[in-house]
Structure formats: structure tokens, C-alpha cells
mmCIF file of the N, C-alpha and C atoms, coordinates in Angstrom:
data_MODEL
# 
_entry.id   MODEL 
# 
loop_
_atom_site.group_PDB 
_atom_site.id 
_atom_site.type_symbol 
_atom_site.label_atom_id 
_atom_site.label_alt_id 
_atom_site.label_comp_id 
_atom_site.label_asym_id 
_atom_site.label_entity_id 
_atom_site.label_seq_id 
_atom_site.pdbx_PDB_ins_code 
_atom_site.Cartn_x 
_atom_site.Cartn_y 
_atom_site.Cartn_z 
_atom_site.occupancy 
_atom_site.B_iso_or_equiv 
_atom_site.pdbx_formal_charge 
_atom_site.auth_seq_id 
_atom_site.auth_comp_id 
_atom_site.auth_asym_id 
_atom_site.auth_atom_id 
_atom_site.pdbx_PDB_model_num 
ATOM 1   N N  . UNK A 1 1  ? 30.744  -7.889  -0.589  1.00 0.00 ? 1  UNK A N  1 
ATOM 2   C CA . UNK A 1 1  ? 29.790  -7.325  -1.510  1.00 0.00 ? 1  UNK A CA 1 
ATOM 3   C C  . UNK A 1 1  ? 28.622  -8.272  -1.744  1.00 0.00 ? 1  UNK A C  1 
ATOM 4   N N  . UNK A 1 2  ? 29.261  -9.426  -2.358  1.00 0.00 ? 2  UNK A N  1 
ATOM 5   C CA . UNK A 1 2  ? 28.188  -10.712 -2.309  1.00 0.00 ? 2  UNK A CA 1 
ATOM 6   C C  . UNK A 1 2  ? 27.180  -10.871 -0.903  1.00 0.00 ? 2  UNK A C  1 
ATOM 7   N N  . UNK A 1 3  ? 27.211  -10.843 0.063   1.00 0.00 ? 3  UNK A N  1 
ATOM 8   C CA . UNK A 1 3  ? 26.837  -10.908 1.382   1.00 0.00 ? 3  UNK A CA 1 
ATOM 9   C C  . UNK A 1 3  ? 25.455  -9.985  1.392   1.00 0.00 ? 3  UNK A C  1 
ATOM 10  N N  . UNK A 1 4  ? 26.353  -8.265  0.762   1.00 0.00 ? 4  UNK A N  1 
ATOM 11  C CA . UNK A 1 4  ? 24.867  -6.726  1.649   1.00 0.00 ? 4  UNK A CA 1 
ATOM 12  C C  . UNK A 1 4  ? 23.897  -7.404  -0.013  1.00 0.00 ? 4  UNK A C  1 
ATOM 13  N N  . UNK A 1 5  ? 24.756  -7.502  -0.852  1.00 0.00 ? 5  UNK A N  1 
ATOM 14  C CA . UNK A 1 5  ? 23.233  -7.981  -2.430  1.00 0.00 ? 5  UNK A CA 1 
ATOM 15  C C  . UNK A 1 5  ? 22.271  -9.253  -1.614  1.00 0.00 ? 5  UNK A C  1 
ATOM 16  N N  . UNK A 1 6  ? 23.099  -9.952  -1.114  1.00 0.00 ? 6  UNK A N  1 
ATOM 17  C CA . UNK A 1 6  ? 22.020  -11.022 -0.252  1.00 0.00 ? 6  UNK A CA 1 
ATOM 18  C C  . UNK A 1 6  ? 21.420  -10.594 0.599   1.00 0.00 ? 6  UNK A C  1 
ATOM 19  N N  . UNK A 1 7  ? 21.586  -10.120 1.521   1.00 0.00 ? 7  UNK A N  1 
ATOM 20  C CA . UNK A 1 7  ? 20.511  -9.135  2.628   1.00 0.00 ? 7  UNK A CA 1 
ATOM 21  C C  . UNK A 1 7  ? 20.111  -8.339  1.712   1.00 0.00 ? 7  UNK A C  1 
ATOM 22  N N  . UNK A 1 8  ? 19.736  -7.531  0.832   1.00 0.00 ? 8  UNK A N  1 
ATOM 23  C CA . UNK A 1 8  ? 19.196  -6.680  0.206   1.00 0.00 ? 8  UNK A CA 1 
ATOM 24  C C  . UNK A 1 8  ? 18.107  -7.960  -0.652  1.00 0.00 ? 8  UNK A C  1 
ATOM 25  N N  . UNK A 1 9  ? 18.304  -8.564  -1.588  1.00 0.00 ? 9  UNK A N  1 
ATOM 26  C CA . UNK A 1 9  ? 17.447  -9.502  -2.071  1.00 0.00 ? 9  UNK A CA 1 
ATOM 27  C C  . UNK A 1 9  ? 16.535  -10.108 -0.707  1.00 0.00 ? 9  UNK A C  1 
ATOM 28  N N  . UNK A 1 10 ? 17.385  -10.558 0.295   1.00 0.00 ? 10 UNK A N  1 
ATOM 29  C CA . UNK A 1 10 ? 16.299  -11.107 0.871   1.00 0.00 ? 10 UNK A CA 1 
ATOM 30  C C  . UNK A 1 10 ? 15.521  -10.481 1.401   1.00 0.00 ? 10 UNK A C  1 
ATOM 31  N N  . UNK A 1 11 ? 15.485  -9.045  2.102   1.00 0.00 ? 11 UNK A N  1 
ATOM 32  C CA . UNK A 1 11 ? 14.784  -7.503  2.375   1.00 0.00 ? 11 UNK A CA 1 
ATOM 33  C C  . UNK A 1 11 ? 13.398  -7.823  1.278   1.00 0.00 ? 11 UNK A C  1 
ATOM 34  N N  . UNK A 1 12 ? 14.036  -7.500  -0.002  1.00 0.00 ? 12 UNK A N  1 
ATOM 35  C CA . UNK A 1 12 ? 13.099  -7.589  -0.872  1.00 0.00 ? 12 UNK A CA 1 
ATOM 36  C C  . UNK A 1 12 ? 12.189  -8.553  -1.015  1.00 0.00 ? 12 UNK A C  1 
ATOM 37  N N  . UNK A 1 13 ? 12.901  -9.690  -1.291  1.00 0.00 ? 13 UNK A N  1 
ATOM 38  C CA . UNK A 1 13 ? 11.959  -10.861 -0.985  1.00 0.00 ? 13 UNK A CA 1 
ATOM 39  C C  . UNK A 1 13 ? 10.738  -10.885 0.063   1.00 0.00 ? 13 UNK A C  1 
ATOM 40  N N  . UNK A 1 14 ? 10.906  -10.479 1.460   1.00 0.00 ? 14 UNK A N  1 
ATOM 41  C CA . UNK A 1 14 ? 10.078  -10.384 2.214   1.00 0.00 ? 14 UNK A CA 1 
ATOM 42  C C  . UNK A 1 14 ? 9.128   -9.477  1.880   1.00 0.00 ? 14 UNK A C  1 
ATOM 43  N N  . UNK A 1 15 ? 9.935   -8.208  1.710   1.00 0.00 ? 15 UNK A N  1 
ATOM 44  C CA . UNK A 1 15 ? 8.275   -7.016  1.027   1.00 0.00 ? 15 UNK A CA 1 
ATOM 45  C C  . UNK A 1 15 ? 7.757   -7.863  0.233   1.00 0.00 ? 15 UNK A C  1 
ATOM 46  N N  . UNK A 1 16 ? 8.057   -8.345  -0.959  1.00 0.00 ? 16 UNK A N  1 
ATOM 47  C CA . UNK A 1 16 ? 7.331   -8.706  -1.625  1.00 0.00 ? 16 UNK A CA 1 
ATOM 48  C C  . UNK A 1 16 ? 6.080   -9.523  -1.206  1.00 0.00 ? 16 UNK A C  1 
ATOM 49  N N  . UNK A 1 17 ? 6.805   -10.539 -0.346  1.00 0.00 ? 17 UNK A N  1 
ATOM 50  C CA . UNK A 1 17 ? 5.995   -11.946 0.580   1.00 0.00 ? 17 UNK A CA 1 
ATOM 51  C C  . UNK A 1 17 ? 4.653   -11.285 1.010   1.00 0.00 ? 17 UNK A C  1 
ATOM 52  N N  . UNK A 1 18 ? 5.252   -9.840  1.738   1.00 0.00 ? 18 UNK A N  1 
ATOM 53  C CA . UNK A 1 18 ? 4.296   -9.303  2.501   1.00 0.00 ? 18 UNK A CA 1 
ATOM 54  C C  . UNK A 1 18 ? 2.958   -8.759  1.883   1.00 0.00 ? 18 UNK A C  1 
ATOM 55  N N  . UNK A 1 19 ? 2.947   -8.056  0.425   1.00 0.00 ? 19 UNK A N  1 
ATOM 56  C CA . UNK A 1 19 ? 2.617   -7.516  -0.660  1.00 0.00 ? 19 UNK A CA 1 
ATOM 57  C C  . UNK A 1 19 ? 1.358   -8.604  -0.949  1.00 0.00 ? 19 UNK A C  1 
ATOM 58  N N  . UNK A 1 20 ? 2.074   -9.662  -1.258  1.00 0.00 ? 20 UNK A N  1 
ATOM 59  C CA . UNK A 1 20 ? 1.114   -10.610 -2.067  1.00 0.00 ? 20 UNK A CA 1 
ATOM 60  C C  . UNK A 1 20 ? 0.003   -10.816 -0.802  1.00 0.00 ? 20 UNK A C  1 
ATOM 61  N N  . UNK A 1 21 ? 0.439   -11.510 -0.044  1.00 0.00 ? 21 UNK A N  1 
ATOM 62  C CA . UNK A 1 21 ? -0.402  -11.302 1.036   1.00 0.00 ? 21 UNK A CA 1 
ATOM 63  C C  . UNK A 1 21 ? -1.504  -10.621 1.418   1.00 0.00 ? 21 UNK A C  1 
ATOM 64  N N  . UNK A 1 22 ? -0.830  -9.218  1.866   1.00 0.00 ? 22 UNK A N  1 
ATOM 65  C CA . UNK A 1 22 ? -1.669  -8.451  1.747   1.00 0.00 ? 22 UNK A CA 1 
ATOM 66  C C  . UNK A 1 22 ? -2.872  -8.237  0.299   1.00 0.00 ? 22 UNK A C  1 
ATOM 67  N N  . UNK A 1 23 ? -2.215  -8.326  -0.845  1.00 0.00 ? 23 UNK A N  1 
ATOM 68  C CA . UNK A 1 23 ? -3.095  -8.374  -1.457  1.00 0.00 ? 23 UNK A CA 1 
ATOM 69  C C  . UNK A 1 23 ? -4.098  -9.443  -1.953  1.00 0.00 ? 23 UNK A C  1 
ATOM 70  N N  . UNK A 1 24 ? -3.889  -10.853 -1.519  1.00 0.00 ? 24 UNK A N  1 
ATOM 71  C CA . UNK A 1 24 ? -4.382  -12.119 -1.793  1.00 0.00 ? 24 UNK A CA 1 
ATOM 72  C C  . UNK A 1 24 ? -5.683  -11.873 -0.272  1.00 0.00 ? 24 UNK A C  1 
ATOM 73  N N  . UNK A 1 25 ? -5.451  -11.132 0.782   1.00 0.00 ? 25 UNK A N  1 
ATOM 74  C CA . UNK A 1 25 ? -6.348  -11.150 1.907   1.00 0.00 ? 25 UNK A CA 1 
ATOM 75  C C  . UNK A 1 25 ? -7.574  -10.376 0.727   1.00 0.00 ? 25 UNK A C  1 
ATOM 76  N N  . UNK A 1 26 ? -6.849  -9.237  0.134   1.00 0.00 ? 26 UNK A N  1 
ATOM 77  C CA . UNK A 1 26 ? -7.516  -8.246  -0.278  1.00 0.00 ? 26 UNK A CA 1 
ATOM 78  C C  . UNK A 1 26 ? -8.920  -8.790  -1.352  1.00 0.00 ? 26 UNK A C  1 
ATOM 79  N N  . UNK A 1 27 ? -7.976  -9.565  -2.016  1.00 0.00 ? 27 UNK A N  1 
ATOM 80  C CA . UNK A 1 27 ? -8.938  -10.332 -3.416  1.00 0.00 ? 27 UNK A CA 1 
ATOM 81  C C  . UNK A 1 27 ? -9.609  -11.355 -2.909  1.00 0.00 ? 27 UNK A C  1 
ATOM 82  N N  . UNK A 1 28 ? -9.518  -12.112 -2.123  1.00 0.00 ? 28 UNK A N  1 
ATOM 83  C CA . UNK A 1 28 ? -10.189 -13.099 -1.593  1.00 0.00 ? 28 UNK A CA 1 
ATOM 84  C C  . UNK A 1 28 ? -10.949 -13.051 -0.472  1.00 0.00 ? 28 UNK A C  1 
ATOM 85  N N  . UNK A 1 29 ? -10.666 -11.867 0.454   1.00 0.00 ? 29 UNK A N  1 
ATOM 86  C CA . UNK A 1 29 ? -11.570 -11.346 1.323   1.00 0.00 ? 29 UNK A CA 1 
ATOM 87  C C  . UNK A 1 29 ? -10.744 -12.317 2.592   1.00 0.00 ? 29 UNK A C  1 
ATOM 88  N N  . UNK A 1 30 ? -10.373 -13.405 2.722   1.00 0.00 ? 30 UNK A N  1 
ATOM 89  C CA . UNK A 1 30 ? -9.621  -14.079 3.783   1.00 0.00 ? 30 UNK A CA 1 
ATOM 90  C C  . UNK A 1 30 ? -8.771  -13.737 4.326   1.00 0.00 ? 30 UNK A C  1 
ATOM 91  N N  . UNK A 1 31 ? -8.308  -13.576 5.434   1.00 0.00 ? 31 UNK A N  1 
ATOM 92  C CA . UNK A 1 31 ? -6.965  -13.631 6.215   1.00 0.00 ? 31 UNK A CA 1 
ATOM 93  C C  . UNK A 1 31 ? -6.062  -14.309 6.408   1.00 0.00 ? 31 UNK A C  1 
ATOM 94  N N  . UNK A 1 32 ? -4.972  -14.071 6.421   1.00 0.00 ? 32 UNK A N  1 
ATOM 95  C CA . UNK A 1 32 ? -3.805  -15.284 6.262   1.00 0.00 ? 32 UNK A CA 1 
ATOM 96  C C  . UNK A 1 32 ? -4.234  -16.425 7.155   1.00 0.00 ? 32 UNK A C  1 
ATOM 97  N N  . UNK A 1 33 ? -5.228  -16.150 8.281   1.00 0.00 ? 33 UNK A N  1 
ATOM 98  C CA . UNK A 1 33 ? -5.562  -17.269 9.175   1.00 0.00 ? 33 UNK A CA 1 
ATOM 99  C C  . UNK A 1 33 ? -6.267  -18.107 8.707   1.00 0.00 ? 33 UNK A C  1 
ATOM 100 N N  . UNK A 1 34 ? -6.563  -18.111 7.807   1.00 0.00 ? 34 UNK A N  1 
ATOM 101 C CA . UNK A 1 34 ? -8.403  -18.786 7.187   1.00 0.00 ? 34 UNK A CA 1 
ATOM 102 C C  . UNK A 1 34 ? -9.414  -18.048 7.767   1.00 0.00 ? 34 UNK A C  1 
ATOM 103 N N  . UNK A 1 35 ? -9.314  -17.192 8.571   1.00 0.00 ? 35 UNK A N  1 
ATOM 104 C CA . UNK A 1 35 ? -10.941 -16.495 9.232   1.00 0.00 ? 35 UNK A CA 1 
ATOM 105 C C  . UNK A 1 35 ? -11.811 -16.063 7.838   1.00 0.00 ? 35 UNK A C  1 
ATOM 106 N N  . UNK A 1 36 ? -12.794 -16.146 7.434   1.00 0.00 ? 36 UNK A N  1 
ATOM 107 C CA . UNK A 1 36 ? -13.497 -15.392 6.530   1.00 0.00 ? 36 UNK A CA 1 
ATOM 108 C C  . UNK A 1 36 ? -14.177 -14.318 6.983   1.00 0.00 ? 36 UNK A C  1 
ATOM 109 N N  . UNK A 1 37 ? -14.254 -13.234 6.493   1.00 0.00 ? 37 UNK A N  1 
ATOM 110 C CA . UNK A 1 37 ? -14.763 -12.404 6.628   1.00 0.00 ? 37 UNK A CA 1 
ATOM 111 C C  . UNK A 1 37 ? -16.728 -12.542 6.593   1.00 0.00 ? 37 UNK A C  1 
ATOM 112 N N  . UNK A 1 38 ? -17.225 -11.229 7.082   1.00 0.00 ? 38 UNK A N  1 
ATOM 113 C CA . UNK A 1 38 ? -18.885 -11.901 7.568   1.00 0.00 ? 38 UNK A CA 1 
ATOM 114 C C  . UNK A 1 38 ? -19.524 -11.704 6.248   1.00 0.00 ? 38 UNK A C  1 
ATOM 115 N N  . UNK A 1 39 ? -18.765 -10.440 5.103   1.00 0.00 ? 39 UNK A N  1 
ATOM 116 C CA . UNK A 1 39 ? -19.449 -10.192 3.999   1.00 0.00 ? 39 UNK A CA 1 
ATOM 117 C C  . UNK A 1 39 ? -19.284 -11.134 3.074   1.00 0.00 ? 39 UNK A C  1 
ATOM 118 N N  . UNK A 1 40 ? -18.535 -12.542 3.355   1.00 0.00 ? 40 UNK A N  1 
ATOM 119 C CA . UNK A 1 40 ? -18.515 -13.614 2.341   1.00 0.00 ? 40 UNK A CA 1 
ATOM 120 C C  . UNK A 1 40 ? -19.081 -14.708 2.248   1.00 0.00 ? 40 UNK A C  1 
ATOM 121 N N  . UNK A 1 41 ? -20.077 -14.522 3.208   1.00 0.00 ? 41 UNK A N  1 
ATOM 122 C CA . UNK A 1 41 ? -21.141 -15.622 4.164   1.00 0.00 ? 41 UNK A CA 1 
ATOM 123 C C  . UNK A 1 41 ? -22.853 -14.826 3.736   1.00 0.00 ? 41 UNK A C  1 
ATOM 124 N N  . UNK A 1 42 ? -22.535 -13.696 3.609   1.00 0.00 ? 42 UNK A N  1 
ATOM 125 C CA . UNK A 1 42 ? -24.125 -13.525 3.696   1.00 0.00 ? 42 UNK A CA 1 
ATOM 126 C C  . UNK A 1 42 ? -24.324 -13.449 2.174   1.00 0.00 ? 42 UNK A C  1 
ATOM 127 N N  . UNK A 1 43 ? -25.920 -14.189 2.183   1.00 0.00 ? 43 UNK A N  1 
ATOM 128 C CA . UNK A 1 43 ? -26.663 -14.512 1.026   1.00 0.00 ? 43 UNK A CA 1 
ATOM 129 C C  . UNK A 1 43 ? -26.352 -15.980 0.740   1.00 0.00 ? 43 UNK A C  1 
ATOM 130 N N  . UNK A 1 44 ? -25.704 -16.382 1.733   1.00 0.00 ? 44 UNK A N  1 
ATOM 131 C CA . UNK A 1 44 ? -24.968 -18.330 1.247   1.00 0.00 ? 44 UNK A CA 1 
ATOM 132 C C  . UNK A 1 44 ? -26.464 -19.161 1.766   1.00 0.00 ? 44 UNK A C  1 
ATOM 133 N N  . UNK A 1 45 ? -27.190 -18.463 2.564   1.00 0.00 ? 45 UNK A N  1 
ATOM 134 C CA . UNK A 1 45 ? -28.260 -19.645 2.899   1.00 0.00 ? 45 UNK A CA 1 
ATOM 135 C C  . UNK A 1 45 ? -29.621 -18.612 2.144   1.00 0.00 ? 45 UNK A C  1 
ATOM 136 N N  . UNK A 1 46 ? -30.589 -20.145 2.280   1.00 0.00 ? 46 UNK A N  1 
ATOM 137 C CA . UNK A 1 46 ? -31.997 -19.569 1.613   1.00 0.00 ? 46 UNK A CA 1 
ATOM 138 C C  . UNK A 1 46 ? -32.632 -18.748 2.613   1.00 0.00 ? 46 UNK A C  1 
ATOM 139 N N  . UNK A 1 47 ? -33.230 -18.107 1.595   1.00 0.00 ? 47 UNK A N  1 
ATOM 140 C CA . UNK A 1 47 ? -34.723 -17.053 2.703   1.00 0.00 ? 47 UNK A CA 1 
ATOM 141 C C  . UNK A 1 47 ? -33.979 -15.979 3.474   1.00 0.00 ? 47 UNK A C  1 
ATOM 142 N N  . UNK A 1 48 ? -32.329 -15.516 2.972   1.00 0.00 ? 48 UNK A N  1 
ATOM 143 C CA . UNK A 1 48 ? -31.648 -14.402 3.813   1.00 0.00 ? 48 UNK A CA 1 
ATOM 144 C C  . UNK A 1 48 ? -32.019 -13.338 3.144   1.00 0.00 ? 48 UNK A C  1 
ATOM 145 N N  . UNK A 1 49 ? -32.674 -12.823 4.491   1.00 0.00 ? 49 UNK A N  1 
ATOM 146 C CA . UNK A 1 49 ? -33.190 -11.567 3.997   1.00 0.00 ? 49 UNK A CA 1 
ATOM 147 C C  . UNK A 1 49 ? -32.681 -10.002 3.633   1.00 0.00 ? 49 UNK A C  1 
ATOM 148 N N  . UNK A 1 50 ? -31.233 -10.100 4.321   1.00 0.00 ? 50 UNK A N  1 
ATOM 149 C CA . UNK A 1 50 ? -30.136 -9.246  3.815   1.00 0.00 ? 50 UNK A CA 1 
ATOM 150 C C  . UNK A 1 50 ? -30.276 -9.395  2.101   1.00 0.00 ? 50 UNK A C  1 
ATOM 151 N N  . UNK A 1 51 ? -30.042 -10.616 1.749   1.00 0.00 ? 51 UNK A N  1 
ATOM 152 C CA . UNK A 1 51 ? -29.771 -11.232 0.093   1.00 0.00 ? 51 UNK A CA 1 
ATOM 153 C C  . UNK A 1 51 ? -31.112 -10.740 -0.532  1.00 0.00 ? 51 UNK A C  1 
ATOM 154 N N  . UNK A 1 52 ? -32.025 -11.244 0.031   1.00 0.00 ? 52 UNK A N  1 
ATOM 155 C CA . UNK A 1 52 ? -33.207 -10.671 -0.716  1.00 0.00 ? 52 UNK A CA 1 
ATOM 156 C C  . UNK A 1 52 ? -33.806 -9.267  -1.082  1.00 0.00 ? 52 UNK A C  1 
ATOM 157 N N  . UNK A 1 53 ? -33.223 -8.591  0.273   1.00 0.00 ? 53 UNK A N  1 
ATOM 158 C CA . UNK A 1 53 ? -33.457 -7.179  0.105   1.00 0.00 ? 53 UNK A CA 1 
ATOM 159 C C  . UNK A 1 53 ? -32.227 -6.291  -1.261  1.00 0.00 ? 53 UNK A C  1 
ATOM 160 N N  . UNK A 1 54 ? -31.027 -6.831  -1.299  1.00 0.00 ? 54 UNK A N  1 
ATOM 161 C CA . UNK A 1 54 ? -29.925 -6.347  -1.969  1.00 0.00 ? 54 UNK A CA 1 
ATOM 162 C C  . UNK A 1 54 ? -30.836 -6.719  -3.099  1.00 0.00 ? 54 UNK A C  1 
ATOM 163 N N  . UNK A 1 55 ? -31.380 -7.590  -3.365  1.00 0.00 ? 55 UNK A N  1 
ATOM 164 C CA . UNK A 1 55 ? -32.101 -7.902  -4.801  1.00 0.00 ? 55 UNK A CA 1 
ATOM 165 C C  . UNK A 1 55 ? -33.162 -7.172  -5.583  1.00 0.00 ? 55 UNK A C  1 
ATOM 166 N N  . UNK A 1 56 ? -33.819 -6.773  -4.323  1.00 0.00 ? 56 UNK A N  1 
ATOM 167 C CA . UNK A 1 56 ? -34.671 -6.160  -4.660  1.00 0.00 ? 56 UNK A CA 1 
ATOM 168 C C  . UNK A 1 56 ? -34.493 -4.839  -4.996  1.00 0.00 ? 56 UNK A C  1 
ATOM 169 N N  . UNK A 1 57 ? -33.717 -4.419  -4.135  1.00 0.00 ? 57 UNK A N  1 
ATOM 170 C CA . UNK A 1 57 ? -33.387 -2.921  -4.101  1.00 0.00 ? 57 UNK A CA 1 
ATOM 171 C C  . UNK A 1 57 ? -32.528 -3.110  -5.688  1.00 0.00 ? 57 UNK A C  1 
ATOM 172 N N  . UNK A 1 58 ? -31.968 -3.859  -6.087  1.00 0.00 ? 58 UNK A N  1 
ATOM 173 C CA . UNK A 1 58 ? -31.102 -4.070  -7.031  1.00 0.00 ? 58 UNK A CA 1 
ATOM 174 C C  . UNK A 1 58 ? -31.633 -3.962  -8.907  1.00 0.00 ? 58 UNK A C  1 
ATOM 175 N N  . UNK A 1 59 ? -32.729 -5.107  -8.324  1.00 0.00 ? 59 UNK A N  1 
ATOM 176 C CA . UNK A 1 59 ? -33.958 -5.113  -9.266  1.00 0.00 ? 59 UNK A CA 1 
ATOM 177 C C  . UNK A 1 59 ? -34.321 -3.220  -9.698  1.00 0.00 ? 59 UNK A C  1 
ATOM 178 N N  . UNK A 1 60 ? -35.187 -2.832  -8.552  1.00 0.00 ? 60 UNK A N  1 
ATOM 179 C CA . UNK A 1 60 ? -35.596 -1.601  -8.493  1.00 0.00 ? 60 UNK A CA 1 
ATOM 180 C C  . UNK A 1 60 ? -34.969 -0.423  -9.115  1.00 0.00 ? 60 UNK A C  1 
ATOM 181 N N  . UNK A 1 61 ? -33.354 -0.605  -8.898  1.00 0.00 ? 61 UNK A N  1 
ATOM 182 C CA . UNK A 1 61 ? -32.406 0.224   -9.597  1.00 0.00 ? 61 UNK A CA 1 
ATOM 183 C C  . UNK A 1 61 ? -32.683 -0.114  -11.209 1.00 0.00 ? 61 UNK A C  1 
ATOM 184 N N  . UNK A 1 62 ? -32.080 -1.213  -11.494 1.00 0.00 ? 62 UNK A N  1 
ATOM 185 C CA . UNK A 1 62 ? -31.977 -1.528  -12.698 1.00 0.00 ? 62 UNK A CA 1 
ATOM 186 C C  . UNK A 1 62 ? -33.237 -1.361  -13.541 1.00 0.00 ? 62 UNK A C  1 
ATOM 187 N N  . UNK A 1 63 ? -34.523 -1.454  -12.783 1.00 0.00 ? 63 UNK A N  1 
ATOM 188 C CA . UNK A 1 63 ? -35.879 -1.041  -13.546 1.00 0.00 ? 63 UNK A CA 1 
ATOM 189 C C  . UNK A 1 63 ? -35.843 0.630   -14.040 1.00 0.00 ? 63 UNK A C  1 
ATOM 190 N N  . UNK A 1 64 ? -35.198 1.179   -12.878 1.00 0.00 ? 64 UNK A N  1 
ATOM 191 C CA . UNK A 1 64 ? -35.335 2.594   -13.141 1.00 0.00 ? 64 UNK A CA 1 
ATOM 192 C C  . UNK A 1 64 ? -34.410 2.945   -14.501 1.00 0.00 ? 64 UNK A C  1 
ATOM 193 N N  . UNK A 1 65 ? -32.974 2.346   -14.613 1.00 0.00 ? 65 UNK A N  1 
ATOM 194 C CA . UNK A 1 65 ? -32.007 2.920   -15.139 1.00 0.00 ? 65 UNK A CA 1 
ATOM 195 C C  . UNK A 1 65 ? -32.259 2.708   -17.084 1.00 0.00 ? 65 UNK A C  1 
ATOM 196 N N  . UNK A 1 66 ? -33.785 1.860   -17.157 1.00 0.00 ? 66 UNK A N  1 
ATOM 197 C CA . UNK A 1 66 ? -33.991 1.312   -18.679 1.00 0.00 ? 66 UNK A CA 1 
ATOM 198 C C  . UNK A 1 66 ? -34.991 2.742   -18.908 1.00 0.00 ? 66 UNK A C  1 
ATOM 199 N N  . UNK A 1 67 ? -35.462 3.197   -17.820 1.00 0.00 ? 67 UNK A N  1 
ATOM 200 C CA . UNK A 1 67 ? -36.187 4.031   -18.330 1.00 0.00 ? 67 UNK A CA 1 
ATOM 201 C C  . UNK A 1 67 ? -35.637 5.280   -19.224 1.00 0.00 ? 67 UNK A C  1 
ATOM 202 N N  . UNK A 1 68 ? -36.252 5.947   -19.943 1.00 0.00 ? 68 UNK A N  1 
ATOM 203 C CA . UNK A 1 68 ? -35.905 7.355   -20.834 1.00 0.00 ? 68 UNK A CA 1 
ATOM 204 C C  . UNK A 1 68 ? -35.691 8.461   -20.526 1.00 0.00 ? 68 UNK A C  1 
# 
């Protein structure tokens, strides 16, 4: 009996392992490898114009949304 509760805990244990994981890739954007993903890099240097445009366009929203 003691033995299938131990394979069953350790079953579990692993989903779980797997879970966090998966969700720690999720929140942090990383892969269990260290690879970073490309959307956690852009806007990191000056004069990126991806970054600048999100700003603007961003700006532009937020100008509109004070209006009446």
C-alpha cells in the first residue's frame, strides 16, 4: 500500500514540477533553457524604433481617451 501512495505522490510531484514550469516560462517570458524570447529585448536599446512607435501610438491613444 505504502509503495502505489509513493508512486502516486511522486506522479504528482512531477505534474506539479511540470506546472510551475510551465508557468514560470509563462510569467517570465524565458524557457527552461535560458533562451529569451525576442519580445523581451525590444525597446532595451536607444533610438528603437519599434519602442518609439508603441509610444507614440500609445501617447495618441491616451490623448484621445481624456477627451469628452
Amino acid at each position: 500500500m505504502l509503495e502505489r501512495m509513493d508512486a502516486t505522490i511522486e506522479t504528482r510531484i512531477e505534474t506539479l514540477e511540470r506546472q510551475v514550469a510551465d508557468l514560470t516560462t509563462k510569467v517570465t517570458g524565458v524557457a527552461a533553457s535560458g533562451a529569451k524570447d525576442w519580445r523581451s529585448s525590444v525597446g532595451m536599446l536607444p533610438n528603437d524604433e519599434i519602442s518609439e512607435e508603441a509610444d507614440r501610438l500609445g501617447r495618441q491613444w491616451r490623448e484621445g481617451q481624456s477627451e469628452p
